[in-house]
N, C-alpha and C positions, 0 to 999 in steps of 0.2 A: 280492172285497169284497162284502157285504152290501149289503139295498137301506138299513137304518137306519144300515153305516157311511160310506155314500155322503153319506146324506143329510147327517152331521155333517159330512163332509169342505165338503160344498156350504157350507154355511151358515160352516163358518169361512174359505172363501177367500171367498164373498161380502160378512164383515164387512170385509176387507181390501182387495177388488176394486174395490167400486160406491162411490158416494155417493148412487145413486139410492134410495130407500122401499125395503126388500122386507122377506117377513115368511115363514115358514114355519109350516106348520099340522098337523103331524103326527098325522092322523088314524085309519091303521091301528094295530091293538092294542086293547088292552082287553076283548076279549071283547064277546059278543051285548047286556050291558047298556047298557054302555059306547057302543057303536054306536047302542041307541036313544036317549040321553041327550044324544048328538049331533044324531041324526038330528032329536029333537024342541025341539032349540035352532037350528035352519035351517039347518045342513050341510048342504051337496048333495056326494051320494056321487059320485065321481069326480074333484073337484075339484084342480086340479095343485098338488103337494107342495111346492112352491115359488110367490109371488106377487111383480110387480116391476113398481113403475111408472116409467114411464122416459118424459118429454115428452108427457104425457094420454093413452095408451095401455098397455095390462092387458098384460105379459107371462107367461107361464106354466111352469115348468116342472116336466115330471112325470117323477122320478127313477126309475129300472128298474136292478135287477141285470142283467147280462149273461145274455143268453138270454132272458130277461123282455122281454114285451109287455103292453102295456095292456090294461083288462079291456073288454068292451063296450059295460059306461055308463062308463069312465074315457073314452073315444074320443068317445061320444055328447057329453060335456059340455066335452070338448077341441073338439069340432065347432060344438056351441054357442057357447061364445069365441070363436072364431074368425069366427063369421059376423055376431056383435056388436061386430068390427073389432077385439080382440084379438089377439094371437099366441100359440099354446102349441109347446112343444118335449120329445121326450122324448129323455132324457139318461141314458146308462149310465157317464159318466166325466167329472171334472174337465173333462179337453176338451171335449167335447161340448159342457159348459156353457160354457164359454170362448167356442167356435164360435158358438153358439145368443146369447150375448151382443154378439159381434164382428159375425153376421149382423144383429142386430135395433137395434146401432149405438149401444147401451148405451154410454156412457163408461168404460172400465177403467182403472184406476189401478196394476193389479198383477197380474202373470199368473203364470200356474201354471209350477213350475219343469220345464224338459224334460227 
């Protein structure tokens, strides 16, 4: 599976999942313009592919194909979250998110079929 068909997978078991906020921001693509166009409307690069707020705390998730690891500002700006009392999780499957949801005590409504 791809990291973009991950990513749609995420977000339609998340319409179904949560009732909590979450928004997804899919920032990779578009080419070098594209990216400064971003860059110069206040995107901060590394930010997790996924957003979720769940009882006044920022949950994070940053979606990875299989074999995929984060880049080194994707880690730095997961590290910053984190130390601003956020949660971030990196996720290579349905489960994971699941787990990453069940860990951070999200309310789920609908789980992924086994």
């Amino acid at each position: 599976m791809t990291e973009a068909d991950l990513h749609r997978a995420v977000a339609d078991y998340l319409a179904h999942a949560i009732t909590s906020p979450w928004t997804t921001f899919p920032a990779g693509g578009g080419g070098r313009a594209r990216g400064a166009q971003l860059k110069g409307m206040g995107l901060t690069a590394g930010w997790p592919d996924i957003q979720i707020v769940h009882g006044g705390r920022f949950y994070g998730i940053e979606l990875k194909a299989k074999g995929k690891y984060p880049e080194p500002h994707q880690r730095a700006i997961h590290d910053a979250i984190r130390t601003a009392g956020g949660r971030v999780a990196v996720c290579r499957s349905l489960a994971e998110v699941e787990d990453a949801l069940t860990t951070w005590r999200v309310p789920i409504r609908a789980r992924i079929a086994a």
